[in-house]
C-alpha positions in Angstrom: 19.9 5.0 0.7 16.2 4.8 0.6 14.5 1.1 1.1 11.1 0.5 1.4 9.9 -2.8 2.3 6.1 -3.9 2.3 4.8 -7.0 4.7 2.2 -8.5 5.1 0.8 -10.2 2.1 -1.4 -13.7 1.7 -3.9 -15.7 0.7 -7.2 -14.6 1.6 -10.8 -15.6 1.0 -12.8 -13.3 -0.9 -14.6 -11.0 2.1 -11.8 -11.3 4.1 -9.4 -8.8 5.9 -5.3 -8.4 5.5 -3.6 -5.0 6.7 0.0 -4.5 4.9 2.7 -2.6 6.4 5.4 -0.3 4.9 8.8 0.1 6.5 11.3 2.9 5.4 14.9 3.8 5.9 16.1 7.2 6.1 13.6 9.8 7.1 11.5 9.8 4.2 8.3 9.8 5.8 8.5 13.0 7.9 8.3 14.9 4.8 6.8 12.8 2.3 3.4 12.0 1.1 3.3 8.5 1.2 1.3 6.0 -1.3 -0.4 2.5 -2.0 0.3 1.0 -5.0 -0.8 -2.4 -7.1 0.0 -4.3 -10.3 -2.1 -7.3 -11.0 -0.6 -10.0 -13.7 -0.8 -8.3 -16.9 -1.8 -4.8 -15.8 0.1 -2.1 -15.4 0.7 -0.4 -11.9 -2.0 1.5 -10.6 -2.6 3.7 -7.6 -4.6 2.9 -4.2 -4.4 5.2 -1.7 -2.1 8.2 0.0 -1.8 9.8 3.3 -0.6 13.4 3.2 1.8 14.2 6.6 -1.0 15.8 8.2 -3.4 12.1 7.7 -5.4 13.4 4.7 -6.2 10.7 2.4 -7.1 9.6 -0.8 -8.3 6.4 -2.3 -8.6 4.9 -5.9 -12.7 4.8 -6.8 -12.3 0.5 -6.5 -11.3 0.7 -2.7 -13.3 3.6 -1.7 -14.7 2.4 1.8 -13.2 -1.2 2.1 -9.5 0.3 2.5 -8.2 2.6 4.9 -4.4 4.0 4.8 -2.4 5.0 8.4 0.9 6.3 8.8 3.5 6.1 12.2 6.2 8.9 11.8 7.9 7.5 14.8 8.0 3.8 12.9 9.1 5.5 9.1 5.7 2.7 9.0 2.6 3.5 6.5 -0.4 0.8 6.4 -3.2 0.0 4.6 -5.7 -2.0 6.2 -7.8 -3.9 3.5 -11.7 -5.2 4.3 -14.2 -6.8 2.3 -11.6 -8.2 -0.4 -12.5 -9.3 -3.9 -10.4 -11.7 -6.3 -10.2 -8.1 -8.3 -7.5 -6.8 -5.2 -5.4 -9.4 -6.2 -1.9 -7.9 -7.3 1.3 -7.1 -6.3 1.0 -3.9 -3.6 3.9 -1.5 -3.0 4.7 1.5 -1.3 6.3 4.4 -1.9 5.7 8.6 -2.3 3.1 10.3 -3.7 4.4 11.0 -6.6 6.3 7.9 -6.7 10.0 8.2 -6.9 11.5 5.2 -9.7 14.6 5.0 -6.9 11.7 4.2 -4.0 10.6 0.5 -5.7 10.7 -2.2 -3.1 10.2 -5.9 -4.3 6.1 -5.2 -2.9 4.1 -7.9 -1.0 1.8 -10.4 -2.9 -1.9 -10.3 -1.9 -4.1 -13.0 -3.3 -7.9 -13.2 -2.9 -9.1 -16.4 -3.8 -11.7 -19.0 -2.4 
């Protein structure tokens, strides 16, 4: 069974830096794109970012240039180091493939950008 399970949340000041991390089970990442994703409070989930298995990326217009996305095969690990926060990052982030899988969900990690 597939679990993925996102670290690395917190409170951080507007400007400020957090990088999250994504750990999988199973082999998932060897053969998978593998996403960002975000739900603020009363919005529905959106997408941030992917890295393709050969490190291509892509980013969500609103992050473009403040977020960058990293994978480890060896670790089944995929980051996404976030710089230059805004209150608008605020949400719920979660990983899982690109195109998401409904089985993938983890619980996701809370970012909150606040002064």
């Amino acid at each position: 069974q597939v679990q993925l399970v996102e670290s690395g949340g917190g409170l951080v000041q507007p400007g400020g830096s957090l990088r999250l991390s994504c750990a999988a089970s199973g082999s998932i990442f060897s053969r998978n794109i593998m996403g960002w994703y975000r739900q603020a409070p009363g919005k529905q989930r959106e997408f941030v970012a992917f890295i393709s298995t050969a490190g291509d990326t892509n980013f969500v217009d609103s992050v473009k240039g403040r977020f960058t996305i990293s994978r480890d095969n060896a670790k089944n690990t995929v980051y996404l180091q976030m710089n230059s926060l805004k209150p608008e990052d605020t949400a719920v982030y979660y990983c899982n493939t690109f195109p998401t899988r409904s089985d993938y969900w983890g619980q996701g990690t809370q970012v909150t950008v606040s002064s």
